[in-house]
N, C-alpha and C positions, 0 to 999 in steps of 0.2 A: 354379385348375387347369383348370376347363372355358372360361374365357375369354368365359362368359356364355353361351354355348351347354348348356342344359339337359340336352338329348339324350345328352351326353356322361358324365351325372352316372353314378356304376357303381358297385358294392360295391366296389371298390378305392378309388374317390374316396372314400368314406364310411368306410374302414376310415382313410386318412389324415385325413379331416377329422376322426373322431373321436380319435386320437390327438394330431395338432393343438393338439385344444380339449380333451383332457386335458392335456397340459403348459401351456397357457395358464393353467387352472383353476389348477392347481397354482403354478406361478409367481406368479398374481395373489393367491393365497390368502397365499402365505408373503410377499411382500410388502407386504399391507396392515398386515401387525403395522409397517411402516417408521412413525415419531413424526409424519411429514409429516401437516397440515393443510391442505387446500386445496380449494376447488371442482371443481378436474379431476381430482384424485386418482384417482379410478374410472378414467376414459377414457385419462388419461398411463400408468398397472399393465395396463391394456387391452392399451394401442400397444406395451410393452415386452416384457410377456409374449407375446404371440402373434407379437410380430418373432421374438424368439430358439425360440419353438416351432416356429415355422417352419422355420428356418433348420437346427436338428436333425433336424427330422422325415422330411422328403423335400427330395431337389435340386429348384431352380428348374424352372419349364417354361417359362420367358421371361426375357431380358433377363439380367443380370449377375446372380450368384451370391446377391445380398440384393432383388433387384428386388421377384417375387413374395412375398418376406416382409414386403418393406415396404408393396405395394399390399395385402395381407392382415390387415397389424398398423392400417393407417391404417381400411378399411372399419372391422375391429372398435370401433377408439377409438370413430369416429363413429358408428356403432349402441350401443357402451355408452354415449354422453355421450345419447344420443336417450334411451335408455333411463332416463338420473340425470334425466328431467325429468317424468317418469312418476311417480305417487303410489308407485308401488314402488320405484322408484328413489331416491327422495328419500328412503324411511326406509333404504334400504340404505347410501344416505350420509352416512346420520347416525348410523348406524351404526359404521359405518367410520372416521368422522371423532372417534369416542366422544359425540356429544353427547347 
């Protein structure tokens, strides 16, 4: 939304980002119960939930109508898969995984 410019960050930004990452949570949560088994598991429930949190929660500020949900679902994946390599992250996927 700020397009890297800090400056612009405002309790509006922050009232959307946390709604955002409440339907994210939520999304991510009810589809971890899905049977899949896999190593990216985490990061692919990431990229899907937060595309479509996006996509509900506020219009784009750039680009086509799924632009900015896709540059936002994509960061997330990639900071949750950073995250699945962390000793926390690894028992949360194993978790996840039932093992």
């Amino acid at each position: 939304m700020v397009q890297g410019n800090v400056l612009q960050l405002t309790g509006k930004h922050a009232l959307i980002a946390t709604k955002t990452g409440v339907i994210t949570g939520a999304l991510v949560v009810l589809m971890s119960f899905l049977p899949f088994k896999f190593h990216f598991k985490l990061p692919v429930l990431m990229f899907i939930g937060c595309f479509f949190a996006d996509l509900i929660s506020h219009p784009t500020h750039f680009g086509l109508a799924w632009t900015e949900a896709l540059c936002t679902a994509t960061l997330a994946a990639v900071f949750s898969y950073v995250i699945t390599l962390s000793p926390a992250g690894k028992k949360l996927e194993e978790y996840l995984n039932g093992s």
